[in-house]
C-alpha positions in Angstrom: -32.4 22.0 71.6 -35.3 19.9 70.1 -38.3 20.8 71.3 -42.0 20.1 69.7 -44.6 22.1 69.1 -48.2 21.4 69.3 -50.9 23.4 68.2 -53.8 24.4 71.0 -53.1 23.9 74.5 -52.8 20.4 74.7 -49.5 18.6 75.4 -47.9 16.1 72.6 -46.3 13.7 74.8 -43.9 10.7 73.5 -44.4 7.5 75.2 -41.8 5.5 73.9 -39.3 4.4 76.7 -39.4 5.3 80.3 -36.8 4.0 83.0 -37.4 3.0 86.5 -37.6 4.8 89.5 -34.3 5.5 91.4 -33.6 6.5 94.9 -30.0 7.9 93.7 -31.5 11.7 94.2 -32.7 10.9 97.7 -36.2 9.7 96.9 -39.6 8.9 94.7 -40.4 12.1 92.9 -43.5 10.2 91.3 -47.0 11.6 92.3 -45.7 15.1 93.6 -45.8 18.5 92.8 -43.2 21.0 93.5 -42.8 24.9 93.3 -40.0 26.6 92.5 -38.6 28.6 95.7 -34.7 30.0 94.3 -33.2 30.1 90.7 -29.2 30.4 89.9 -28.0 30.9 86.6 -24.4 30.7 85.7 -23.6 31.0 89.5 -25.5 34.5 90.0 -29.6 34.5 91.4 -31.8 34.4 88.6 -35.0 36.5 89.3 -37.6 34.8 87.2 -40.5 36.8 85.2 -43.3 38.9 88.0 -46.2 36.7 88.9 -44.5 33.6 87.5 -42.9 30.1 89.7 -42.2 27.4 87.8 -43.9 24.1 88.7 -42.7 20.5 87.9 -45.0 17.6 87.9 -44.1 14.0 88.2 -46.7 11.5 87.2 -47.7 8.7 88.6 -47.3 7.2 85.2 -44.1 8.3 84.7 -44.1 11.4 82.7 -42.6 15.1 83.8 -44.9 18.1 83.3 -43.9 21.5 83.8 -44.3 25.0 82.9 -42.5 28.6 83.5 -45.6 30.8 83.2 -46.6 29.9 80.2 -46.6 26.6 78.0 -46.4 23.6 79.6 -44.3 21.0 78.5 -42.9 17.4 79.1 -42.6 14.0 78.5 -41.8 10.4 79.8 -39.1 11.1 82.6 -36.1 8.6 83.7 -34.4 9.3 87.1 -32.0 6.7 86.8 -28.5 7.4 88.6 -29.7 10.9 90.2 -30.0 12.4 86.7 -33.3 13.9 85.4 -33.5 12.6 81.8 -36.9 13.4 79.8 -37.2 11.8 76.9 -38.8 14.1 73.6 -39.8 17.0 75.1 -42.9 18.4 74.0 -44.3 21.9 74.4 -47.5 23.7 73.7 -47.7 26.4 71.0 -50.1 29.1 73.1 -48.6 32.4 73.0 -46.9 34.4 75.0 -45.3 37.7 76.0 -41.4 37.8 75.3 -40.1 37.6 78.8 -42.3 34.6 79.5 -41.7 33.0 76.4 -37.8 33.6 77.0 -38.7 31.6 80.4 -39.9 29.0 78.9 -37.0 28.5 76.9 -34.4 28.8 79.6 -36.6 25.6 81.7 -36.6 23.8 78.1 -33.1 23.8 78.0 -32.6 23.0 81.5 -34.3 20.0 81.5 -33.1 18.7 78.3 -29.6 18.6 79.7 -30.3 15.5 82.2 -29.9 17.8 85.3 -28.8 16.0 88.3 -32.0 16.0 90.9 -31.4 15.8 94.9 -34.6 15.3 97.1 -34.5 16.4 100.6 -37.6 15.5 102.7 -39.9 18.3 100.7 -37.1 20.1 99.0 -36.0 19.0 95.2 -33.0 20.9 94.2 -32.5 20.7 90.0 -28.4 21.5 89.0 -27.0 21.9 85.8 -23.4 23.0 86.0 -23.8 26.7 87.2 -27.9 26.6 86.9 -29.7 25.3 90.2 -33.1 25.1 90.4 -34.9 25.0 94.1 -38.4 24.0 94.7 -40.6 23.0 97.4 -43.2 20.5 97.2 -46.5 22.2 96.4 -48.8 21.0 99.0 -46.2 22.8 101.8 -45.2 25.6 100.0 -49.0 26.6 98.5 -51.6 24.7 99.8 -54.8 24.6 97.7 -56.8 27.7 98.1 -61.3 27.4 98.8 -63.1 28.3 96.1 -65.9 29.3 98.1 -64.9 33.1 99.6 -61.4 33.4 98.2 -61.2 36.8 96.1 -59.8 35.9 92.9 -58.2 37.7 90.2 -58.2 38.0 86.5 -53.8 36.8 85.3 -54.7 35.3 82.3 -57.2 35.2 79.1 -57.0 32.2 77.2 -58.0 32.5 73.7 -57.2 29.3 71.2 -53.4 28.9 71.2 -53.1 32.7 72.5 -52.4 33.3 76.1 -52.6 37.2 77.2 -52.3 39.3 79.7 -53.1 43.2 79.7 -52.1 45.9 82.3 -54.8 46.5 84.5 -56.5 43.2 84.2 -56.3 41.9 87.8 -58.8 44.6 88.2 -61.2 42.0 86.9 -62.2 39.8 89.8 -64.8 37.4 90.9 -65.5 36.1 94.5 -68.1 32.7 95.0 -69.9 32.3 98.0 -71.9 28.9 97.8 -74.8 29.6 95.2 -73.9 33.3 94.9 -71.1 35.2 92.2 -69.9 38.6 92.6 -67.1 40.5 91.1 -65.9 43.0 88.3 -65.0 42.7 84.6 -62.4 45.4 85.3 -65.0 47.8 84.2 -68.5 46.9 85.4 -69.5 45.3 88.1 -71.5 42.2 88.1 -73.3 39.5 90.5 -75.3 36.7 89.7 -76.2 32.5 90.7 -73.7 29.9 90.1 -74.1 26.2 90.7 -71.3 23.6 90.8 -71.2 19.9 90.2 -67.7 17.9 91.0 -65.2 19.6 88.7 -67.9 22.1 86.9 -69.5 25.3 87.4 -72.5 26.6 85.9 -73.2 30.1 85.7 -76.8 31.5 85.4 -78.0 34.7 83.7 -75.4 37.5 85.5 -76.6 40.8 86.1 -73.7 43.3 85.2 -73.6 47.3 85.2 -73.8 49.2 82.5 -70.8 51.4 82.1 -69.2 51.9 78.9 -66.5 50.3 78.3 -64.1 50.4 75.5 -60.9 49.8 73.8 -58.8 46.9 75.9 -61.4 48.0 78.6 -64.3 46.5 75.9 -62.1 43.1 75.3 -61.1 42.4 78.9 -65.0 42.1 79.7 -66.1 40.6 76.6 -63.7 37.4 77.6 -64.2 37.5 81.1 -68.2 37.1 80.8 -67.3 34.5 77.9 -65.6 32.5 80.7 -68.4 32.9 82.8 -71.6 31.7 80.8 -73.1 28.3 81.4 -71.2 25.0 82.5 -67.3 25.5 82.6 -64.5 23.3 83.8 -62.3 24.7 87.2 -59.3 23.5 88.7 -57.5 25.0 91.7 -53.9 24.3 92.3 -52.3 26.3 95.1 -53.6 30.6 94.4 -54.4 29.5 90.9 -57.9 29.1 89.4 -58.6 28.0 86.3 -61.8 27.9 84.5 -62.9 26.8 80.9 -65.5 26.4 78.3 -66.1 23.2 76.7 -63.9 24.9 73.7 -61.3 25.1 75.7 -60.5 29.0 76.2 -61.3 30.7 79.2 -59.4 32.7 82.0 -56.3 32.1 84.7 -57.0 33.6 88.0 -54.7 34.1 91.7 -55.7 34.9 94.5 -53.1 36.7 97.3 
């Protein structure tokens, strides 16, 4: 399995070489999103890691992104014949806990085998042998939650190539309603003004309690009010927020 690894959080991706689109899998995969729905391994269900889907990505420009949970990886894509062939696969470096990182190599392998793709209206089906992969097109299966009033909580702190998650940290939450920000660290409480500007939020001065915290208590808010100082980036796709500093680290919410 050849698989390249890139420092940080960014994607290397090899753009030598891309074929056409085909209809041979039942359609144009280009531009859409899909979620993963059912997993089979070696004939048997495969119950993929708690709190994780895996998501596949096809470009408009032709590449494949996708991730497990964890990294995300890809690279130019040909669909050529009903096959799904991706050409240098490249994945990030960020780390991750041992089941997820597992994960990731199990979809790695997957899709460096030239699985055979089938699209049916919004269903993409993914088979390898024994190994099928079902998923849904995002936009039915999740549709993007508001920012405004949706109660989201804390899945992941992103620190440089590291990406953690401790028990107990979807007790950190945060909730924005127009100008206004409320939530917890997991330990204090805090409110305060946000504004937001196309894809960016700017956080004012926030107001938080002063319990003390410490241990993974003490770390958990020290990155969460990180994440939330000044102007930061956010994205929603489907229950997922994600927000980061101009450094690039930051934190992973969901919302139910």
């Amino acid at each position: 399995m050849r698989m390249i690894a890139v420092a940080g959080a960014g994607l290397l991706l090899t753009l030598a070489g891309c074929g056409d689109e085909s209809s041979a899998g039942g359609g144009s995969l280009k531009g859409r999103s899909y979620l993963s729905t059912a997993v089979t391994a070696d004939g048997k269900p495969k119950e993929l890691v708690a709190k994780t889907r895996i998501r596949m990505q096809f470009t408009d420009d032709g590449r494949l992104i996708a991730d497990a949970g964890c990294n995300s990886m890809g690279g130019k894509v040909s669909t050529d014949g009903g096959k799904l062939s991706v050409q240098d696969l490249a994945i990030t470096d960020r780390g991750c806990d041992a089941p997820r990182h597992t994960q990731d190599g199990w979809l790695a392998k997957l899709l460096q085998d030239e699985p055979a793709w089938k699209l049916e209206a919004d269903q993409l089906s993914v088979t390898k042998g024994g190994t099928e992969l079902v998923l849904q097109d995002r936009e039915t299966a999740e549709p993007d939650k508001p920012l405004d009033g949706t109660r989201w909580s804390l899945e992941t702190v992103i620190a440089g190539e590291t990406a953690s998650h401790s028990a107990g940290s979807e007790r950190a939450h945060l909730t924005i309603s127009g100008e206004r920000i409320t939530g917890s660290t997991g330990c204090n409480d805090l409110q305060g003004i946000v504004a937001r500007t196309g894809n960016k939020l700017t956080f004012g001065e926030l107001s938080v309690t002063l319990k003390a915290c410490t241990g993974e208590a003490a770390t958990l808010e020290k990155a969460v009010l990180a994440a939330l100082k000044g102007e930061v980036t956010y994205s929603i796709e489907a229950n997922r927020l994600k927000l980061r500093t101009p450094d690039g680290n930051g934190i992973d919410l969901t919302s139910q």
